[in-house]
N, C-alpha and C positions, 0 to 999 in steps of 0.2 A: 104349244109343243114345238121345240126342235126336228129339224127334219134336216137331210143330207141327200143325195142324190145320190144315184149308185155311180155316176162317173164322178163326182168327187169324191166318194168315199177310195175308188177304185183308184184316183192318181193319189190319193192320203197314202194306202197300202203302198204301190209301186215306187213312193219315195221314204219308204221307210217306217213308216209310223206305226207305231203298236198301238193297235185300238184292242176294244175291248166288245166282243159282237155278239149276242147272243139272237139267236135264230130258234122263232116261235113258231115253226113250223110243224105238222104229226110226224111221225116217225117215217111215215112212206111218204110224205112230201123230200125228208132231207135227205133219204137214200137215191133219189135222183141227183143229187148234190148241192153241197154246202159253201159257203164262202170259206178257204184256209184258215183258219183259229180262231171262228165260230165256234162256242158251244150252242150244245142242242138244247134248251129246254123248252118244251109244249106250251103254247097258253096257257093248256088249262093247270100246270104244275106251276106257275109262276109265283103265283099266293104261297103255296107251298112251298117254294124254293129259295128264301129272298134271304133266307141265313146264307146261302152262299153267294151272296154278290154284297159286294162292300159301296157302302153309299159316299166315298168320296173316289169312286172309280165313274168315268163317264161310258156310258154303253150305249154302243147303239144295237138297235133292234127291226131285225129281220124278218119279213114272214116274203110268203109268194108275190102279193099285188103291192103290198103297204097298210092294208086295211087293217089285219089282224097287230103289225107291230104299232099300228097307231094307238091299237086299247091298248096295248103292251106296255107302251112308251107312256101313256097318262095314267095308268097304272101307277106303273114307278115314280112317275113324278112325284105323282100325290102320298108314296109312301116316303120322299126325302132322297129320291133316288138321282142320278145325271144322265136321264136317257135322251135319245135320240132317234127319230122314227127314219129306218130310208126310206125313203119315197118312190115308190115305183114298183117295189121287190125284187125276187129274183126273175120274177119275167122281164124287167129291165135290165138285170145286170147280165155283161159282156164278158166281164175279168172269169177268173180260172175257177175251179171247181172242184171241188176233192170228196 
């Protein structure tokens, strides 16, 4: 599995980069906030939801620790997908919040 660091992903954003991030966090996890152009979808909607994410877009994937975007990210994989696990979560991440 691919993994990223929330300070590199965090100087990727800062110099421009258009990623594509989804955050598998509940609902009251990401109303404490989100990383900026994160969408939200849940774990457990992920199965559910794969008609909306296109499999030659690369995504990384978001939860609180890292634990949850790890199944997230091998998840996708194994459906054909380009994911990316951060590593650490948002208890690691410094950058902004919305």
């Amino acid at each position: 599995m691919k993994e990223i660091t929330t300070t590199e992903l965090q100087q990727q954003l800062e110099n421009g980069a258009t990623l594509h991030m989804i955050d598998v966090r509940e609902d009251e996890e990401v109303e404490q906030g989100m990383i900026p152009g994160a969408i939200h979808i849940p774990l457990g909607e992920v199965p559910d939801r794969l008609s909306e994410l296109d499999k030659a877009t690369p995504y990384v994937i978001i939860c609180r620790s890292g634990g949850r975007s790890g199944r997230a990210a091998e998840f996708l994989e194994a459906q054909g997908y380009d994911a990316t696990n951060m590593v650490g979560g948002m208890l690691d991440w410094q950058g902004n919040v919305e």
